[in-house]
Backbone bond lengths (Angstrom), bond angles and torsions (degrees), N, CA, C in turn:
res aa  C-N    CA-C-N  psi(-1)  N-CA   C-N-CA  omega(-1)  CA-C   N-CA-C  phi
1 X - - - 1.436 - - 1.531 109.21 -
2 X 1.225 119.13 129.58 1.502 132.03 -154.41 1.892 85.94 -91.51
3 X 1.447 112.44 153.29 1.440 95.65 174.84 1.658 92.80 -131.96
4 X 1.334 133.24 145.92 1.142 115.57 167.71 1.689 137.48 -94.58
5 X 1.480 114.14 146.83 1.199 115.94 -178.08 1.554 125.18 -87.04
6 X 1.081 107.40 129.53 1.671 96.85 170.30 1.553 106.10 -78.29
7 X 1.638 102.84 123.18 1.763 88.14 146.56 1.120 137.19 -94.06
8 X 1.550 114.87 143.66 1.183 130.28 -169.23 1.705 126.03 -83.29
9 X 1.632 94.78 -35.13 1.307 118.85 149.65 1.750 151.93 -133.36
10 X 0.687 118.85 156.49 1.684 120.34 -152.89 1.679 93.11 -79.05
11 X 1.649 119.00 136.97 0.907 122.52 173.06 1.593 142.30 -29.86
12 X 1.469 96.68 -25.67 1.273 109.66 -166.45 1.634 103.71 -107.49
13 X 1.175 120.75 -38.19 2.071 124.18 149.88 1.654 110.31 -56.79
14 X 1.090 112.65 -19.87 1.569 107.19 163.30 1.707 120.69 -73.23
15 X 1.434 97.93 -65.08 1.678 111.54 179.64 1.911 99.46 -49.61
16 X 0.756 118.93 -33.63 1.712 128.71 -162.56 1.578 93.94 -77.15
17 X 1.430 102.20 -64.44 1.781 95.36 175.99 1.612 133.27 -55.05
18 X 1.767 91.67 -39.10 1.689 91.69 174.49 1.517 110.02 -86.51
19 X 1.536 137.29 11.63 1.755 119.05 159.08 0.961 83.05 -97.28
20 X 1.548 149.29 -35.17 1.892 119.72 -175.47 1.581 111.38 -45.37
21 X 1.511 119.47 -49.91 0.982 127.54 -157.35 1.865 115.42 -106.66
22 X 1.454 100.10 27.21 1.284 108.10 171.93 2.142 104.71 -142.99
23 X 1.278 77.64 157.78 1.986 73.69 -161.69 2.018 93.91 -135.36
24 X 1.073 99.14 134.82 1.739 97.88 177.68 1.419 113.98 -87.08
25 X 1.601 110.28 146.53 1.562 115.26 151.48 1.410 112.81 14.03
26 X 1.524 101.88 -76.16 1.664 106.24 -153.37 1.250 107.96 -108.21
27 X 1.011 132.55 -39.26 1.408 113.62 134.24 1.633 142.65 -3.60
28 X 1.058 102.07 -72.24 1.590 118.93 153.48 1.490 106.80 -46.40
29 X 1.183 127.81 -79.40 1.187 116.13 -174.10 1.540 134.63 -45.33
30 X 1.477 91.05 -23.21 1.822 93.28 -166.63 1.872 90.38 -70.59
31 X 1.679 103.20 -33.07 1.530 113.04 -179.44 1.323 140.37 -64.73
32 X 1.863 110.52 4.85 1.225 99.88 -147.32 1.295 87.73 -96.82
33 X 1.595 115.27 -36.21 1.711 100.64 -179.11 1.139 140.81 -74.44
34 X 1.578 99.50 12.64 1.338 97.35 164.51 1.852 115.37 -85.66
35 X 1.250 102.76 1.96 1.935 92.60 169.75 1.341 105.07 91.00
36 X 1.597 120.49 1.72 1.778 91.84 -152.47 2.048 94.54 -109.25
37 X 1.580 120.49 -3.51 1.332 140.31 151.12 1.167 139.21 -93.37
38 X 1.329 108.29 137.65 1.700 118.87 175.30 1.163 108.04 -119.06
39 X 1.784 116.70 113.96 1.782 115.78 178.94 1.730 87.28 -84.75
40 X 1.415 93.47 136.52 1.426 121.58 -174.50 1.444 91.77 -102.21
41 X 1.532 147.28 144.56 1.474 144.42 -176.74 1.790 84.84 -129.13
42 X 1.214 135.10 131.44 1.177 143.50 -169.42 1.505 113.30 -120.45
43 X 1.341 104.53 2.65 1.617 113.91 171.99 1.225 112.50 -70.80
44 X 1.886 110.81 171.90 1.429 102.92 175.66 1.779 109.95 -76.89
45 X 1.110 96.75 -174.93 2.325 101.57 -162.96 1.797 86.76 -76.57
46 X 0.920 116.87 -26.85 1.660 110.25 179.99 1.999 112.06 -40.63
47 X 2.172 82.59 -87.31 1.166 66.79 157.81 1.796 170.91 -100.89
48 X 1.471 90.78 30.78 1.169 93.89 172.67 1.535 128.62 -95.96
49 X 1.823 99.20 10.76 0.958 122.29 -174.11 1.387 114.17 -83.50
50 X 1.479 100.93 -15.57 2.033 121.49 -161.34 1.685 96.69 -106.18
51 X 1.440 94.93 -20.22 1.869 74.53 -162.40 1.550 85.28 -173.59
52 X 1.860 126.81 132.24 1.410 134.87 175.20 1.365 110.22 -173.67
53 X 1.260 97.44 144.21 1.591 111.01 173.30 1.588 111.36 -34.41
54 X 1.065 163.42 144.87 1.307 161.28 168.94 1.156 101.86 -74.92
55 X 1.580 110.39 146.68 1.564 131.50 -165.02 1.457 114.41 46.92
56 X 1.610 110.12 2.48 1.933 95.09 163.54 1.286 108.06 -54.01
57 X 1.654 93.42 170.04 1.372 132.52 149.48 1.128 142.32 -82.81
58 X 1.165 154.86 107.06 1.746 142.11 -172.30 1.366 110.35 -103.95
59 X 1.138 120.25 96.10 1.555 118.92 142.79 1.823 103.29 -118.28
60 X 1.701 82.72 118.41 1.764 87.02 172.10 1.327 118.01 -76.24
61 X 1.274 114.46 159.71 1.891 132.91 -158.74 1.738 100.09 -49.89
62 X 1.418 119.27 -44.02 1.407 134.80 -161.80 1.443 84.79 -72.22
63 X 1.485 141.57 -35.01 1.351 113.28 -179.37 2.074 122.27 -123.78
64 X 1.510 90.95 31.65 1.307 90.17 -168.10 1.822 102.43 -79.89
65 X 1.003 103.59 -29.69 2.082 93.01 173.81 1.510 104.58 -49.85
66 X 0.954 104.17 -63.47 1.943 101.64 -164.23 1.830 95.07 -75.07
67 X 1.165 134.91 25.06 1.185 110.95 177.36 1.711 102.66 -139.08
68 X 1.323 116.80 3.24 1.733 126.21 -168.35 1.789 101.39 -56.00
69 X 1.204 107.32 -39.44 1.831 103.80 180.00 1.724 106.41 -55.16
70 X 1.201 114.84 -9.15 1.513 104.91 156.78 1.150 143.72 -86.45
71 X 1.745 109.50 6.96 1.381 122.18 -170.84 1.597 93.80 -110.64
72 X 1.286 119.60 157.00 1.464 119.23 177.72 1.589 88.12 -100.10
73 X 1.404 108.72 159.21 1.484 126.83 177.70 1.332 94.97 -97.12
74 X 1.415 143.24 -27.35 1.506 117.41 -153.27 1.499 100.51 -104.99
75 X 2.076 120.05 29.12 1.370 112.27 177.44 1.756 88.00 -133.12
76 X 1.283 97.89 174.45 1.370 114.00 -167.97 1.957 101.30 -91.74
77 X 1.108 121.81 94.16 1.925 119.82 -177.63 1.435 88.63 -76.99
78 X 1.720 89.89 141.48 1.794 113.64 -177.22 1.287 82.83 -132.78
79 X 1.347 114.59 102.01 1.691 138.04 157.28 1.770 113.89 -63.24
80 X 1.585 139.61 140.94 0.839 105.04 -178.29 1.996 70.09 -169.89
81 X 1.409 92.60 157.62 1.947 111.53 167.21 1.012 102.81 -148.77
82 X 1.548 111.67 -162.98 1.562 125.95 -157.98 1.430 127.65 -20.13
83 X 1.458 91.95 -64.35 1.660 117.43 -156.45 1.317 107.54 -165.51
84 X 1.396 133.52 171.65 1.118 151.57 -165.99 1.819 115.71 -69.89
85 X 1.555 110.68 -32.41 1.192 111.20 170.47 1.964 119.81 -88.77
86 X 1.463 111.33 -23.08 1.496 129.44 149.84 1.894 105.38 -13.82
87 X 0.878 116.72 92.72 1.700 113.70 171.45 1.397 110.83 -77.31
88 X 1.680 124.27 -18.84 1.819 99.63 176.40 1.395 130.75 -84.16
89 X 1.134 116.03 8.10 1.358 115.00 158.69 1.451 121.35 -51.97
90 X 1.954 96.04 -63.14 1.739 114.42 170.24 0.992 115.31 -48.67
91 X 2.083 140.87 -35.74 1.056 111.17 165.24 1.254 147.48 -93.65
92 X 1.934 92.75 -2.78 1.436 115.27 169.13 2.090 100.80 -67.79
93 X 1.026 92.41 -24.88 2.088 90.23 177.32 1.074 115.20 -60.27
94 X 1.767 106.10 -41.54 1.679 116.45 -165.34 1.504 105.33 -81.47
95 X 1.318 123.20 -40.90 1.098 133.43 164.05 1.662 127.15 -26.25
96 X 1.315 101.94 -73.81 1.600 124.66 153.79 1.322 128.67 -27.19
97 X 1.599 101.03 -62.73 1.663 127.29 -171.76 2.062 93.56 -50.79
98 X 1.746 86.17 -47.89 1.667 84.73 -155.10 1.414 108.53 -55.47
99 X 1.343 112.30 -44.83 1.335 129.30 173.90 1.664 131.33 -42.65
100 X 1.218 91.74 -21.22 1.867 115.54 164.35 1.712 98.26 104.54
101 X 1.489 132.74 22.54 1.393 129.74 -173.56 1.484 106.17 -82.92
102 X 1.134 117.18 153.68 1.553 119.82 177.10 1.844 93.25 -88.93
103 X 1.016 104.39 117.23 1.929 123.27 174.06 1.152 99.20 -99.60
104 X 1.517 104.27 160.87 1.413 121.23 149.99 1.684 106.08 -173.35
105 X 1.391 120.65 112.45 1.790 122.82 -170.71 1.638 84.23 -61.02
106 X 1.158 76.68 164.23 2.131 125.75 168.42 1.768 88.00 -75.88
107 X 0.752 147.17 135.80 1.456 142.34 149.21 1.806 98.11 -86.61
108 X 1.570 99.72 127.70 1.161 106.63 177.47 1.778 118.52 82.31
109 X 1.061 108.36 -4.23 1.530 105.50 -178.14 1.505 113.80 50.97
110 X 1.925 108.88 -160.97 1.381 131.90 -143.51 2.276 84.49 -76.89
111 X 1.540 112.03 -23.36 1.240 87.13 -175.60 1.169 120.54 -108.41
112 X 1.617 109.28 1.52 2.019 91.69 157.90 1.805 113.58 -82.93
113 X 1.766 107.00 -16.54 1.531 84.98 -179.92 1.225 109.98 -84.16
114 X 1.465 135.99 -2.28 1.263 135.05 159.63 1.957 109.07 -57.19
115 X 1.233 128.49 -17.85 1.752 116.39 -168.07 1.327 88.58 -58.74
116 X 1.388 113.82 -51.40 1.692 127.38 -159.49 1.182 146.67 -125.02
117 X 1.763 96.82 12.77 1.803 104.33 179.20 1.808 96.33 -132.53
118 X 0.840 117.07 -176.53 1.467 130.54 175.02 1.478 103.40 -98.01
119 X 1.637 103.43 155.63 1.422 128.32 -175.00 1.658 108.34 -116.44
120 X 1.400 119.84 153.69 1.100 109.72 166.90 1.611 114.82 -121.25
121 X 1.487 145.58 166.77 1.493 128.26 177.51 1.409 108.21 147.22
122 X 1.170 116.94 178.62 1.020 106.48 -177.26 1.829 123.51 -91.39
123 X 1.976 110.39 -0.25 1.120 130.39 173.65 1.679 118.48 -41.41
């Protein structure tokens, strides 16, 4: 049984909100030296132990409530996991957002910035 949704917003205030709040691969990178991001890695410590964006962070999704006093508020956290179908990034985003943090996902996670940047780990 199909149930229906109201929308709340018009296709095109949607698409507009989710590229504000999503940032690419390279993008990110051209951004990082300027200081003003923290890639957040939301996997478990395993694997981010094998293979991660360089200079991330790891607190996995299961412990980011009790652990947010480690994120600074006055930078923009770029949450990000596996791959593009990976959902804890999105709820490590929503998580954040609620909390009043300036977000913005990795589009695509740890394996589109792998096509074209370097990894660090023990992989």
């Amino acid at each position: 049984m199909a149930v229906a949704v109201e929308n709340k917003l018009s296709a095109a205030d949607y698409f507009s909100a989710k590229l504000s709040y999503e940032i690419t691969p390279w993008t990110l990178n051209l951004k990082l030296p300027e200081g003003k991001h923290v890639v957040l890695d939301v996997r478990d410590r395993e694997k981010w132990e094998l293979e991660r964006v360089p200079g991330s962070l790891n607190i996995p999704l299961k412990d980011l409530s009790a652990r947010l006093g480690e994120l600074p508020k006055d930078k923009t956290i770029v949450p990000y996991c596996s791959n593009m179908i990976c959902g804890l990034a999105v709820r490590a985003a929503l998580q954040l957002a609620e909390k009043g943090y300036s977000v913005q996902m990795m589009f695509g996670g740890l394996e589109a910035w792998k096509k074209n940047h370097p990894v660090e780990g023990k992989k």
